[in-house]
ZAZATOR-349882 format. One record per atom (N, C-alpha, C, CB): x, y, z; chain; atom name; residue in three letters; residue number from 1. Coordinates in steps of 0.05 Angstrom, whole numbers, plus 5000, padded with zeros to 4 digits. Each point is the difference from the previous one (the first is absolute). Last residue first. Glycine has a CB too. Layout:
N
- X,Y,Z,A,CA,ala,NUM;
...
END
This chain:
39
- 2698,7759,3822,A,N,unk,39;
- 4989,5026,5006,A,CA,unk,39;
- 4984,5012,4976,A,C,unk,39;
- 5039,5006,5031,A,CB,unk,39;
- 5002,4898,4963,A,N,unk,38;
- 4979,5007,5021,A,CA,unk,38;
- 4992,5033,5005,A,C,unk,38;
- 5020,4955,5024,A,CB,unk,38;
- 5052,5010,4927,A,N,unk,37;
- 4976,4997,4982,A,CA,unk,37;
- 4978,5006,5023,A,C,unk,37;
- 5019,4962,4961,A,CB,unk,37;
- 5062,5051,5076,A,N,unk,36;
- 4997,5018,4978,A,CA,unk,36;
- 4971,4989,4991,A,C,unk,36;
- 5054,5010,4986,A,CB,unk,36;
- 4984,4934,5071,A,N,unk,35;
- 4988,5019,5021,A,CA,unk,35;
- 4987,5019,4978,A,C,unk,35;
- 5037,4997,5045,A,CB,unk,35;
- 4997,4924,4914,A,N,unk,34;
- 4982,5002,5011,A,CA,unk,34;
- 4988,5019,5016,A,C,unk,34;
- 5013,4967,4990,A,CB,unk,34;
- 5070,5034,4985,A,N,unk,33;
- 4988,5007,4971,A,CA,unk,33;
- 4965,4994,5007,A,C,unk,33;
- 5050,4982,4964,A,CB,unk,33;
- 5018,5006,5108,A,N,unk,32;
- 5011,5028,4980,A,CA,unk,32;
- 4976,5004,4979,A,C,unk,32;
- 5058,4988,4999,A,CB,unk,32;
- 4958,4924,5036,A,N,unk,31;
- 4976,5021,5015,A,CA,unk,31;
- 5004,5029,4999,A,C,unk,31;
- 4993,4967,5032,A,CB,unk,31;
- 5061,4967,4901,A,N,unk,30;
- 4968,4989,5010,A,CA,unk,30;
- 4987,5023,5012,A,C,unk,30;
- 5011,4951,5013,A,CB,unk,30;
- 5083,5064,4993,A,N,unk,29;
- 4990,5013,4976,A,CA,unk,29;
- 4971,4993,4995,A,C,unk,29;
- 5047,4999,4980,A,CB,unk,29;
- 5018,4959,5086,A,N,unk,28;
- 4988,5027,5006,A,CA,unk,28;
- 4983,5013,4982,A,C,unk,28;
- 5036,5005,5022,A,CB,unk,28;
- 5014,4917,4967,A,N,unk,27;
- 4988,4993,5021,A,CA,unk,27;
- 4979,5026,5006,A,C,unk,27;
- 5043,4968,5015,A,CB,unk,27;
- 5019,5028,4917,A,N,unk,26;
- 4984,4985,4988,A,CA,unk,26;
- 4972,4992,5024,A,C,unk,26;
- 5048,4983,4965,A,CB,unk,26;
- 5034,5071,5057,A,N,unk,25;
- 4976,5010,4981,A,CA,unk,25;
- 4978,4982,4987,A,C,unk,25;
- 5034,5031,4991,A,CB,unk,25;
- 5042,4940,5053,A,N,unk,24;
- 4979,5008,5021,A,CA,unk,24;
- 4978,5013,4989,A,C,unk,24;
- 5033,5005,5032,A,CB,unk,24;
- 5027,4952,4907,A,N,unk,23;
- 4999,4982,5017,A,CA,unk,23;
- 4977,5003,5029,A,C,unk,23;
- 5052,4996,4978,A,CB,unk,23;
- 5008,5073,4960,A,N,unk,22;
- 4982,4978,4986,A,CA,unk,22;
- 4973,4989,5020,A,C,unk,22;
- 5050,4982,4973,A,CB,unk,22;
- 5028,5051,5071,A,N,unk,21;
- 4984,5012,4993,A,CA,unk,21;
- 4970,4996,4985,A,C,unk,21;
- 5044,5014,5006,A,CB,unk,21;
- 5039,4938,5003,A,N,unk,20;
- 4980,4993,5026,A,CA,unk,20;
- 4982,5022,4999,A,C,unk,20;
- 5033,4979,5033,A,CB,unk,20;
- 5025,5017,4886,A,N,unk,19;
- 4986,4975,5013,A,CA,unk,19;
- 4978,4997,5016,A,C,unk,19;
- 5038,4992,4997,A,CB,unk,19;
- 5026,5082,4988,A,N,unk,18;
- 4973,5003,4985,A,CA,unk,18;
- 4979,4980,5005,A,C,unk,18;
- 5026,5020,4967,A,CB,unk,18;
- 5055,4978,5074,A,N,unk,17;
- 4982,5019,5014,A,CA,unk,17;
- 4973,4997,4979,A,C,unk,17;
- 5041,5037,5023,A,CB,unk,17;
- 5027,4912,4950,A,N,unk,16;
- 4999,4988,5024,A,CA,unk,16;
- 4972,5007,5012,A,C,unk,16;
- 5052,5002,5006,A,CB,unk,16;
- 5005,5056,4927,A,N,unk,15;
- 4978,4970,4986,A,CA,unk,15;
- 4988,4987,5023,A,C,unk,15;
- 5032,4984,4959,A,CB,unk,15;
- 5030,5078,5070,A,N,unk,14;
- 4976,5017,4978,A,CA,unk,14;
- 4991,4983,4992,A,C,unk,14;
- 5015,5035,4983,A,CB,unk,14;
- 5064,4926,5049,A,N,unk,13;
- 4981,5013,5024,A,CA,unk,13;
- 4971,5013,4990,A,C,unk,13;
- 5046,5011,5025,A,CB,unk,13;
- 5020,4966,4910,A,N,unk,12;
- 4989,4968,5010,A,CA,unk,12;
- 4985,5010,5026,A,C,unk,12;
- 5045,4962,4983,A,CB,unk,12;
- 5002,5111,4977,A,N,unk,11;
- 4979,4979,4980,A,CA,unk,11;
- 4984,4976,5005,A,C,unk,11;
- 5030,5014,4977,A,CB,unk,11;
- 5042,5019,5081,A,N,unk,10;
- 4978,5030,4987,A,CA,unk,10;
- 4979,4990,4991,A,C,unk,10;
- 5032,5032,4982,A,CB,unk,10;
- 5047,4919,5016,A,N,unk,9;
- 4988,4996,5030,A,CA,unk,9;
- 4969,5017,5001,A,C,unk,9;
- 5057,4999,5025,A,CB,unk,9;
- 5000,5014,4898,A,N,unk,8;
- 4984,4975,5001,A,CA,unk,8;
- 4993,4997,5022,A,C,unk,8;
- 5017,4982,4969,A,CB,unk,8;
- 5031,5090,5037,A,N,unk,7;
- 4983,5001,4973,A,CA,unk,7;
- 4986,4976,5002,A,C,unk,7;
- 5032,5027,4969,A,CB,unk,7;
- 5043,4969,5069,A,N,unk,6;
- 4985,5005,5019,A,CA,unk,6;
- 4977,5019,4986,A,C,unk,6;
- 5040,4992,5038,A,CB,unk,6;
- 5020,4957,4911,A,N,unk,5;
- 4991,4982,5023,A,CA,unk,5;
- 4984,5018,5022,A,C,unk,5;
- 5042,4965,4992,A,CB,unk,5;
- 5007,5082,4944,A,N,unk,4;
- 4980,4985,4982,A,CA,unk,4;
- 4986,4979,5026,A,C,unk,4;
- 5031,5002,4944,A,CB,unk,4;
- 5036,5048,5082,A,N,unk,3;
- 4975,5028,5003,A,CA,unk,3;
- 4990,4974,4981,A,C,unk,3;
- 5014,5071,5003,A,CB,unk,3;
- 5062,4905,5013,A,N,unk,2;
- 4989,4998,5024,A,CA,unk,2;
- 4976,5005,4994,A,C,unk,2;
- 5033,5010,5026,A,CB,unk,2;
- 5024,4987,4902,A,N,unk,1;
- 4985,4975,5005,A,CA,unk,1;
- 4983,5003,5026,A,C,unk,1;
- 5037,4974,4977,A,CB,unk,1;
END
């Protein structure tokens, strides 16, 4: 039971990350793609 709950701690941290990840990329990825079309 320990290792399934800390498997899900796992899971629920990895989702969290992807989240805020998500989240900056969406922020970063605009002038990422603007600097590119520009050259």
């Amino acid at each position: 039971m320990a290792r399934d709950s800390a498997h899900e701690r796992f899971l629920n941290t990895a989702a969290s990350l992807m989240e805020e990840w998500e989240k900056e990329a969406e922020q970063i990825l605009p002038s990422v793609i603007i600097k590119l079309e520009c050259q």
